[in-house]
Backbone as CSV, one residue per row, in Angstrom:
resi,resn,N_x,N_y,N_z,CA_x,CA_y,CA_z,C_x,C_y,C_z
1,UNK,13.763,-0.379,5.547,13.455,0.928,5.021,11.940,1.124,5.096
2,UNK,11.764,2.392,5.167,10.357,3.200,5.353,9.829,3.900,4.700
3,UNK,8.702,4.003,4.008,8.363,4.959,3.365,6.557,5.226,3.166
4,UNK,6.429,6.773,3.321,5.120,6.686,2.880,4.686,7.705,2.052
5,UNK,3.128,6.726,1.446,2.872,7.291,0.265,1.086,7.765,0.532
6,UNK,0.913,8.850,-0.277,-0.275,9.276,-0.374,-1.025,8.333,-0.829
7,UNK,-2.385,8.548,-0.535,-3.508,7.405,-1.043,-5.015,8.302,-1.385
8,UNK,-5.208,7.522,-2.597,-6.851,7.904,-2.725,-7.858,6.691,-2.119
9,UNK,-8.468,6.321,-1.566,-9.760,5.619,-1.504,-11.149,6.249,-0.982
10,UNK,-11.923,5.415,-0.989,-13.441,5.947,-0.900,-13.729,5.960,0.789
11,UNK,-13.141,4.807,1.358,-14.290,4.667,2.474,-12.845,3.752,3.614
12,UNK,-13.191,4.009,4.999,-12.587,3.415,5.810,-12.422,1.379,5.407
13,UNK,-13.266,0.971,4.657,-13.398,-0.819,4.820,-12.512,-0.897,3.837
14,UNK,-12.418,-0.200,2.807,-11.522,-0.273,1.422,-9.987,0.122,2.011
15,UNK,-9.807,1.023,3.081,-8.620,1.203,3.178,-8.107,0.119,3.920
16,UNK,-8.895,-0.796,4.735,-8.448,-1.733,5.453,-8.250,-3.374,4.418
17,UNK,-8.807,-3.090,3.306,-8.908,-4.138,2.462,-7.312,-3.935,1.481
18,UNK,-6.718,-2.476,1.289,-5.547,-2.238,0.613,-4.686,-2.341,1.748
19,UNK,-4.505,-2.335,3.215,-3.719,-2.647,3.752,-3.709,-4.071,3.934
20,UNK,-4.504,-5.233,4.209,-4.255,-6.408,4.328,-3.499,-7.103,2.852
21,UNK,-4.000,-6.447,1.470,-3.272,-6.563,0.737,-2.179,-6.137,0.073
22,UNK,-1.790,-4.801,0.381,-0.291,-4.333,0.753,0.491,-5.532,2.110
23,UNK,0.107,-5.835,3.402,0.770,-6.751,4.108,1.175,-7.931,3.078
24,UNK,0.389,-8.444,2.151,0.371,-9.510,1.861,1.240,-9.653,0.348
25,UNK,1.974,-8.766,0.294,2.676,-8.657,-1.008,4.345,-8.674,-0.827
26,UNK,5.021,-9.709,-1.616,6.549,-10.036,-1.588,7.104,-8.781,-1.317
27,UNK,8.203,-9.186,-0.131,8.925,-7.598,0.192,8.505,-6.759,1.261
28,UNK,7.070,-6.518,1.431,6.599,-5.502,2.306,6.600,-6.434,3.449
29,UNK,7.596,-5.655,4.684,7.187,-6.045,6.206,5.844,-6.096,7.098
30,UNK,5.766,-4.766,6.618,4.559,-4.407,7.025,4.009,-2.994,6.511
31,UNK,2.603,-3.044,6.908,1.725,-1.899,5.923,0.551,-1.297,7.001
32,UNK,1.012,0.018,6.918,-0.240,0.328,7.814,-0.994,1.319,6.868
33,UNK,-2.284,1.535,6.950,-2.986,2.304,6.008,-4.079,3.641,7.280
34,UNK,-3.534,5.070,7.202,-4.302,5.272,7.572,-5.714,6.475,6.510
35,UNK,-7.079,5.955,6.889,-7.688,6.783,6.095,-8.243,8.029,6.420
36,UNK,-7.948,8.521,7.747,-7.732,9.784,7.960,-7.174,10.503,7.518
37,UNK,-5.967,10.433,7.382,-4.987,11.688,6.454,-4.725,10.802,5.417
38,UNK,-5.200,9.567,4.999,-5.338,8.641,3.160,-3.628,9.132,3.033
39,UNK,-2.960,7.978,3.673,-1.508,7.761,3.685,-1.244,6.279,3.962
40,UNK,-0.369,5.856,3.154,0.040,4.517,3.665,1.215,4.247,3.800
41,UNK,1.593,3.719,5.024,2.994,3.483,5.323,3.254,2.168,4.985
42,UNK,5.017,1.517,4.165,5.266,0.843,4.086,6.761,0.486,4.419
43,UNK,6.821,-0.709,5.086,7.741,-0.843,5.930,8.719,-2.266,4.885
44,UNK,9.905,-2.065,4.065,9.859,-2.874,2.931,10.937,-4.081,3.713
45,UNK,11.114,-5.347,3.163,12.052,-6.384,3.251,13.401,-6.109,2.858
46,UNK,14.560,-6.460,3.921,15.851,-5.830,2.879,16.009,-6.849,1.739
47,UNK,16.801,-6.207,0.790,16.931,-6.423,0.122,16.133,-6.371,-1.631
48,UNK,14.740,-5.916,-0.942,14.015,-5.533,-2.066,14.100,-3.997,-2.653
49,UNK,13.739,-3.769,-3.733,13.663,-2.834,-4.390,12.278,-1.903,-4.165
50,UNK,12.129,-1.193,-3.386,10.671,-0.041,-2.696,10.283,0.073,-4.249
51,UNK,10.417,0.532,-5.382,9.799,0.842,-6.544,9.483,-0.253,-7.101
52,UNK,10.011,-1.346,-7.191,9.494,-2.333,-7.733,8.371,-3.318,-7.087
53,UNK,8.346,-3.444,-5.290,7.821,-3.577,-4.536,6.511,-2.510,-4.511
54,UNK,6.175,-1.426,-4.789,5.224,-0.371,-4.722,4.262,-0.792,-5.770
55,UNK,5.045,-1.496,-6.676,4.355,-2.016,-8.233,3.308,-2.765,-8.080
56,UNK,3.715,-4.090,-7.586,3.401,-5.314,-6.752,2.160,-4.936,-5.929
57,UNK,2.248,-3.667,-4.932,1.201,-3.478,-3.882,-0.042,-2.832,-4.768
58,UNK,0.633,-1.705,-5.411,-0.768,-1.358,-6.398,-1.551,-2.257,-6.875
59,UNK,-0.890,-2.969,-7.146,-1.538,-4.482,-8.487,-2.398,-5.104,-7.593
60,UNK,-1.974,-5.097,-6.125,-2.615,-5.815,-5.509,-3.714,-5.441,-4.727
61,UNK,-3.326,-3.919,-4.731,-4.853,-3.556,-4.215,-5.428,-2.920,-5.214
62,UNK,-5.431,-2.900,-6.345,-6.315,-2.696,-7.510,-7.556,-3.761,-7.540
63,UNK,-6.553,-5.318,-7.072,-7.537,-6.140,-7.252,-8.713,-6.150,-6.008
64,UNK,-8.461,-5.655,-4.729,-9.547,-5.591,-3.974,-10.432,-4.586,-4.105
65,UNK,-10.048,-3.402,-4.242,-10.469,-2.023,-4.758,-9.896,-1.287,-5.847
66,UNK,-10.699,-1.466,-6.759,-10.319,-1.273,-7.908,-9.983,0.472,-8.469
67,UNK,-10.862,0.910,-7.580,-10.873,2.769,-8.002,-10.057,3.362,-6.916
68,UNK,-8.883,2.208,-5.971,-8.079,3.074,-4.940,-6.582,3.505,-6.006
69,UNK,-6.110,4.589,-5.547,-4.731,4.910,-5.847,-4.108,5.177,-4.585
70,UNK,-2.536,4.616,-5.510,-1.418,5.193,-4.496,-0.958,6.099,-5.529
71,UNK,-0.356,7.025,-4.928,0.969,7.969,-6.074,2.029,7.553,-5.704
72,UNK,2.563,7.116,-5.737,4.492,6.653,-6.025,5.609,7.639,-6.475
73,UNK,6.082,7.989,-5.445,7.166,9.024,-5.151,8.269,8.599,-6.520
């Protein structure tokens, strides 16, 4: 499953810092972040839960960039 979500960040290096840590979070296949139109696609593991998995990615790019948001559908 596929899904994408709007994004706030500041600057092209930060969006590449929430996608290596969106890749790097239980569940997500893969994560592409673009900061042109500040959207991030996520490509989830079956069997996981996308909302509970979305949780996980925030948390995790809070910790690289702390002032990025996602909004969660």
């Amino acid at each position: 499953m596929k899904k994408t979500y709007k994004i706030e960040v500041d600057c092209a290096n930060c969006a590449n810092k929430m996608e290596t840590a969106a890749k790097k979070t239980e569940g997500v296949k893969d994560a592409v972040v673009n900061f042109m139109t500040l959207k991030m696609s996520v490509e989830f593991e079956d069997g996981y839960d996308p909302k509970e998995v979305m949780q996980r990615v925030l948390k995790n790019c809070k910790k690289v960039e702390d002032d990025c948001e996602i909004y969660l559908k």
